[in-house]
C-alpha positions as CSV (number, residue, x, y, z in Angstrom):
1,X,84.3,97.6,92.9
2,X,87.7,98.9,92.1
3,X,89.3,101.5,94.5
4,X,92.6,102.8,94.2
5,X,94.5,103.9,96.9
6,X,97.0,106.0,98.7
7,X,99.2,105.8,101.9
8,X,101.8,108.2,102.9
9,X,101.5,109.0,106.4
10,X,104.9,108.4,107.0
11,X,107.7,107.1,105.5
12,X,106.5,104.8,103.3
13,X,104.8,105.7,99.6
14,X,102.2,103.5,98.9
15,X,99.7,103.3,96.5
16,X,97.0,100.1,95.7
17,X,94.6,98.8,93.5
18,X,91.9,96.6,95.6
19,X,88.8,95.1,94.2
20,X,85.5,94.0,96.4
21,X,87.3,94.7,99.9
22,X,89.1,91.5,99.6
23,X,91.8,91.1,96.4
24,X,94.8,92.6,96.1
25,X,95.4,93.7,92.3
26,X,98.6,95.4,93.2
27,X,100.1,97.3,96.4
28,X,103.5,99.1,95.0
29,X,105.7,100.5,98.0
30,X,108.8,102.1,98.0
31,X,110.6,103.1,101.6
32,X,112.4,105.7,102.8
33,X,114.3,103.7,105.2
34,X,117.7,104.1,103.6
35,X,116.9,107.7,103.7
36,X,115.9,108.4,107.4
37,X,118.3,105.4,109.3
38,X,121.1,108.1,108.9
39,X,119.2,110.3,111.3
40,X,118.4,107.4,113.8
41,X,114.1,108.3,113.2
42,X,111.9,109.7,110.2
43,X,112.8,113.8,109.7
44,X,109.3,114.5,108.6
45,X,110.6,117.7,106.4
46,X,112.6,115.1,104.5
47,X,109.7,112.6,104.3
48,X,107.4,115.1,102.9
49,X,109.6,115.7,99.8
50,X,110.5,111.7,99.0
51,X,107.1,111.4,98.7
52,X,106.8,114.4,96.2
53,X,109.7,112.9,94.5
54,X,108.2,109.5,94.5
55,X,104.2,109.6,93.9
56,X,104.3,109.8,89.8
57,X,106.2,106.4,89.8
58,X,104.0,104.9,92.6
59,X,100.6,106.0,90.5
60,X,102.2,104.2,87.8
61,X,103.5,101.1,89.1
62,X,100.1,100.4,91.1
63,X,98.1,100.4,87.5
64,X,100.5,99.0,85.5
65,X,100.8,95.8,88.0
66,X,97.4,95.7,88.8
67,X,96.8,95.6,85.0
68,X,93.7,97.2,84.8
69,X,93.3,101.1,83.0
70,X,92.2,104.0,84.6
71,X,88.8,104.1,83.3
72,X,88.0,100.7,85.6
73,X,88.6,102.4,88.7
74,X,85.4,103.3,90.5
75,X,86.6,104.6,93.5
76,X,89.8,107.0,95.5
77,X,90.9,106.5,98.8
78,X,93.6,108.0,100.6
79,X,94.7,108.2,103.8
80,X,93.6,111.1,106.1
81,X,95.3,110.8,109.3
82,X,97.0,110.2,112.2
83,X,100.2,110.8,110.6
84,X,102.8,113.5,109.9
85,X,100.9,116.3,108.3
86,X,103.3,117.2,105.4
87,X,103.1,113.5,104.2
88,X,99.4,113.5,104.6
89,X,99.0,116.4,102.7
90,X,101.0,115.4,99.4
91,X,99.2,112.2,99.5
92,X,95.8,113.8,100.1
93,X,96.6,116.1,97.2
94,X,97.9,113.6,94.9
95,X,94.9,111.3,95.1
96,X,92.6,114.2,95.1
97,X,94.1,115.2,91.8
98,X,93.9,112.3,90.7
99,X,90.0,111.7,91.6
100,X,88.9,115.0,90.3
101,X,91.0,114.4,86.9
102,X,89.1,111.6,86.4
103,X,86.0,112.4,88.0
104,X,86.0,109.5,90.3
105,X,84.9,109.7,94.0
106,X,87.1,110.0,96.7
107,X,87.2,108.9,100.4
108,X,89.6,109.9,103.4
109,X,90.6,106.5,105.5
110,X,91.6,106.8,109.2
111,X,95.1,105.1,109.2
112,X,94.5,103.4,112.0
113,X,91.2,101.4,110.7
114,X,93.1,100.7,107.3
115,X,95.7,98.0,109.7
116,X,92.9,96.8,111.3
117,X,91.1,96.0,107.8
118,X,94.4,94.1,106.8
119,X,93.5,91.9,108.2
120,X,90.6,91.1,106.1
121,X,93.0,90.6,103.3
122,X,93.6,87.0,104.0
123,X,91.0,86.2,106.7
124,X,87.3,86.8,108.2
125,X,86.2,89.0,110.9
126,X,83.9,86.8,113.7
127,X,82.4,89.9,115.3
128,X,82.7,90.9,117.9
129,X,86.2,90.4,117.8
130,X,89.8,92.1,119.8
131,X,91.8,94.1,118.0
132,X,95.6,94.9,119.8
133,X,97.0,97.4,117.6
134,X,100.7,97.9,117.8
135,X,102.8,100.0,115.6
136,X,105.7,102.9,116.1
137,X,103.2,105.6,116.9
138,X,100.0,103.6,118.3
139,X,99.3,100.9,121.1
140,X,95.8,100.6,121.3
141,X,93.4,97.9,122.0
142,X,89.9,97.9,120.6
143,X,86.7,96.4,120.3
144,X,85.0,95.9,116.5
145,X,81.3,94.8,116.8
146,X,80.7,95.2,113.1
147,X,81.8,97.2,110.3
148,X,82.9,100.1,111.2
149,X,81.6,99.9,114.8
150,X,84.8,100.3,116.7
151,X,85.4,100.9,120.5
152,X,88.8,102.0,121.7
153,X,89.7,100.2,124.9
154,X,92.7,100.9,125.9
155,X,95.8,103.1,124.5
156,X,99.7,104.0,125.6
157,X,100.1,106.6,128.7
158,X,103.3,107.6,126.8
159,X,105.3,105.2,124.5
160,X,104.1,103.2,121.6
161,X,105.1,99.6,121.8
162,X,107.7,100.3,118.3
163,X,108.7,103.7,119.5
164,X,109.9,102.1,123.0
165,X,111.9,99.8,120.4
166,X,113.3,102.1,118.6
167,X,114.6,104.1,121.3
168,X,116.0,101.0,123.2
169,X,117.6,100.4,120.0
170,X,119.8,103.6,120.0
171,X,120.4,102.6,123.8
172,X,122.5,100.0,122.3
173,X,124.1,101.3,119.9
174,X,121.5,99.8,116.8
175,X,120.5,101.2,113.4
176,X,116.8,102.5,112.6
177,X,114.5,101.0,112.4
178,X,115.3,99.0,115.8
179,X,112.1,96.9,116.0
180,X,113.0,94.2,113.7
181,X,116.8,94.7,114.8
182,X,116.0,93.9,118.3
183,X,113.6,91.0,116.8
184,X,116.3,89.6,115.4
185,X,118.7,89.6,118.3
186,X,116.2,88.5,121.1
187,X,116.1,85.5,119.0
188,X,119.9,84.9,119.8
189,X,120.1,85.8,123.3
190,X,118.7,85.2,126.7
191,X,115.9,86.5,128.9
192,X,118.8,87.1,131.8
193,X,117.5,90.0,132.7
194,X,114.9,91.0,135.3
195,X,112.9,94.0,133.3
196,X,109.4,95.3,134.6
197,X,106.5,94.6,133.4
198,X,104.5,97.8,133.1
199,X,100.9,98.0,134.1
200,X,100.7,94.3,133.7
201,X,98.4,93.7,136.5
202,X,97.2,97.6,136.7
203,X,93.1,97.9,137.1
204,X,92.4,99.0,133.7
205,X,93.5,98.6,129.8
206,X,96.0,101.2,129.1
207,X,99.5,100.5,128.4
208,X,103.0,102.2,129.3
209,X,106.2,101.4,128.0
210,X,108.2,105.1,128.9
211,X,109.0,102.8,132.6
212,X,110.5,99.8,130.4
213,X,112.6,101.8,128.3
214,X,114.2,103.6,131.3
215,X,114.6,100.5,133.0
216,X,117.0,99.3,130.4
217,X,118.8,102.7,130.4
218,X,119.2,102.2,134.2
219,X,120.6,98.6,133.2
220,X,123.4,99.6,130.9
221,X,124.3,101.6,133.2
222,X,125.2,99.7,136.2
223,X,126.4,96.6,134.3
224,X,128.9,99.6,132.5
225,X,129.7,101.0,136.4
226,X,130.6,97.3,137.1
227,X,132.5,97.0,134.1
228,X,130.2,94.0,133.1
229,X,130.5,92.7,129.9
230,X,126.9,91.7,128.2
231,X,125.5,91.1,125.4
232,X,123.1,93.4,123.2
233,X,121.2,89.8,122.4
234,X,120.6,88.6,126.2
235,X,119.4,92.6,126.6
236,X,117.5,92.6,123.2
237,X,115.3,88.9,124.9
238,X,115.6,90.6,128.0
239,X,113.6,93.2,126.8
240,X,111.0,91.7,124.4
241,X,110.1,89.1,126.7
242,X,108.9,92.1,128.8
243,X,107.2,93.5,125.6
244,X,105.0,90.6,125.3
245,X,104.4,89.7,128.6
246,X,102.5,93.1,128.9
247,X,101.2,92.9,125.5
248,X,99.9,88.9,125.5
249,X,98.9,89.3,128.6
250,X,96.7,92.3,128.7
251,X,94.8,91.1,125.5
252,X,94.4,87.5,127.2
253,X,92.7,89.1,130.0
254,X,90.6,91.6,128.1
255,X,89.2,89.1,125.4
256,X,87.9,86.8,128.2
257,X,86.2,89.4,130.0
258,X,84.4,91.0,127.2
259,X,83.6,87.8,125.5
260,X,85.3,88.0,121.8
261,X,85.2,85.1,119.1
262,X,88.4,86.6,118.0
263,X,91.3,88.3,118.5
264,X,93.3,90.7,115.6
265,X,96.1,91.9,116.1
266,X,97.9,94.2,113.9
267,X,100.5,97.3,113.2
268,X,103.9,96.9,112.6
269,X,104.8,95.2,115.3
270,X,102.7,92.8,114.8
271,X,105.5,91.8,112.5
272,X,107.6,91.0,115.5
273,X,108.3,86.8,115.6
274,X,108.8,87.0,119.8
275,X,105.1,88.4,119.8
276,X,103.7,86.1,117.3
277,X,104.9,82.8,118.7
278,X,104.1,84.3,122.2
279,X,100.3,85.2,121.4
280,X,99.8,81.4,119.6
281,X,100.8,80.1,122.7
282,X,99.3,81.6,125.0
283,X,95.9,82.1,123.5
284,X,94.6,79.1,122.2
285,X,90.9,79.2,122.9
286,X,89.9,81.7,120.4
287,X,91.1,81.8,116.6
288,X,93.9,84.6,116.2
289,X,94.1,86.6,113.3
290,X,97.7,87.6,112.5
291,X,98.2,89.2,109.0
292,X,101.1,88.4,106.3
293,X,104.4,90.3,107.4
294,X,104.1,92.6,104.1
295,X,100.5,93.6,105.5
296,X,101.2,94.3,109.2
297,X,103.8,97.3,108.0
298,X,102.6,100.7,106.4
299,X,100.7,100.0,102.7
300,X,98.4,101.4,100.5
301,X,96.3,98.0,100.2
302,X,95.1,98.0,103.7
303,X,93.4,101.3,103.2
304,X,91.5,100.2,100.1
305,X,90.3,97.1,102.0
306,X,88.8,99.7,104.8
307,X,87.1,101.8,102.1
308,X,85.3,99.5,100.3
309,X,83.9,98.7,103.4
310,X,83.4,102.8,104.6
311,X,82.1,103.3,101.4
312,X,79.4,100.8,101.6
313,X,78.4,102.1,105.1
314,X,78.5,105.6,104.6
315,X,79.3,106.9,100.9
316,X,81.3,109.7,100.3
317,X,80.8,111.4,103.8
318,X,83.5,112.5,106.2
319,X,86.4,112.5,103.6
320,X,89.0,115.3,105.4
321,X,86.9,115.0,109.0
322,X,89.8,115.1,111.1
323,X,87.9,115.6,114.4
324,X,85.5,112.2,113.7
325,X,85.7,109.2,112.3
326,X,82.8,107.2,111.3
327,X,82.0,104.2,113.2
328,X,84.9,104.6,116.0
329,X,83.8,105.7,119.5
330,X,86.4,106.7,121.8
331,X,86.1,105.5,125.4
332,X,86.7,107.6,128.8
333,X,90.2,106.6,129.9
């Protein structure tokens, strides 16, 4: 099966050609990063109308490098949400277009299932396997039993994991996006500073990072009082060893108690080198699934992956169902 598919729920214009749930025929992307780092964060006004300005050229470069012609593709997919609604919609509307032009079939993904089905790109599921979903807008943990049986976990009292980045990034003077800024610099500087560790020993899964954030506020502060000279690489370690104390940690903890073969982990953070080498060596008694950089960050390939697999399990149904997904229970928290 041959699905072609659409991401835009942010700042990133993605469309794919997937075959079988598993090969990647093409996955064109083209960013808005140069656009938004001017504001210091993603103006969604402006994001809606870069990907207006982009989608013809994405369409095209996705068939042309996938080398395959319209008349092969069996199936739509686009992204349905979470996201910011005016980039949903043009991509909803371009691949519905699209579908209905050439009387194909067409599916709405949830965003967040297409980064965990990146992960299939390169690798297997073991069910019942961990899944610690980081990104700029999510920090979730979650429990996938099968296909499209999915159990959130746990989830952020306030800050995602790349938000709390990004703002600690402005703290200090950075560009956006600050994740792989910060990245970078930890990797130069020193864990000299004592940060918390939020919710790291706290009674259930959830996550909060508004604490950590404010903590190294509070930090630059005094050490400015004091007239202290530091470095933004010691404060960059400083705070990502904090990070992925918490996030290591927490996922340690939670895959031995419920008993996983696996653990996933994936989002755009998951992109982040401190939590990566962290995770390997700390968890070494269950196989860790950690996709290819260009897989972990926004793309259209990932949500063709998840609907092959949606479509197999439940057709054509749900496509624009905002208020359900299929196969995702949502736990009391």
């Amino acid at each position: 099966m041959i699905i072609l598919s659409v991401e835009t729920s942010c700042d990133e214009t993605s469309v794919a050609v997937t075959k079988d749930g598993k090969e990647v025929l093409s996955n064109a992307v083209l960013s808005q990063i140069n656009i938004h780092e001017k504001f210091g964060g993603v103006v969604p006004e402006v994001a809606s109308r870069a990907h207006i300005e982009y989608m013809l050229h994405i369409f095209d470069q996705a068939i042309k490098e996938a080398k395959i012609k319209i008349k092969d593709i069996d199936l739509v997919a686009v992204t349905k949400g979470p996201g910011l609604i005016g980039s949903l919609l043009v991509g909803i509307n371009a691949a519905t277009t699209f579908a209905y032009a050439n009387n194909l079939p067409i599916i709405g993904v949830n965003h967040l299932i297409g980064h965990i089905y990146a992960a299939l790109i390169d690798d297997e599921f073991i069910f019942p396997a961990l899944v610690l979903l980081v990104s700029g807008g999510h920090t979730e943990t979650l429990l996938i039993k099968d296909h499209f049986e999915i159990e959130l976990i746990g989830t952020t009292l306030d800050d995602a994991v790349g938000e709390a980045y990004d703002k600690v990034a402005r703290l200090l003077g950075l560009a956006y996006p600050g994740g792989p800024i910060i990245d970078k610099l930890a990797q130069l500087g020193k864990p000299i500073y004592d940060l918390p560790r939020p919710m790291l020993h706290s009674k259930d899964d959830n996550f909060s990072f508004s604490g950590l954030k404010s903590a190294v506020l509070y930090l630059l502060k005094d050490l400015e009082k004091e007239n202290i000279k530091y470095k933004n690489e010691d404060i960059a370690c400083s705070f990502q060893e904090a990070v992925t104390d918490v996030l290591v940690k927490k996922t340690k903890d939670l895959a031995k108690r419920l008993k996983v073969n696996q653990v996933i982990v994936v989002g755009g953070v998951a992109a982040n080198s401190g939590l990566r080498t962290k995770l390997s060596k700390e968890i070494k008694d269950l196989p860790i699934i950690l996709p290819k950089i260009k897989y972990c960050t926004d793309q259209a390939a990932m949500i063709g992956i998840a609907a092959y697999y949606q479509y197999l399990k439940y057709g054509t149904k749900n496509l624009y169902n905002l208020n359900g997904e299929p196969g995702l229970k949502i736990n009391t928290i």
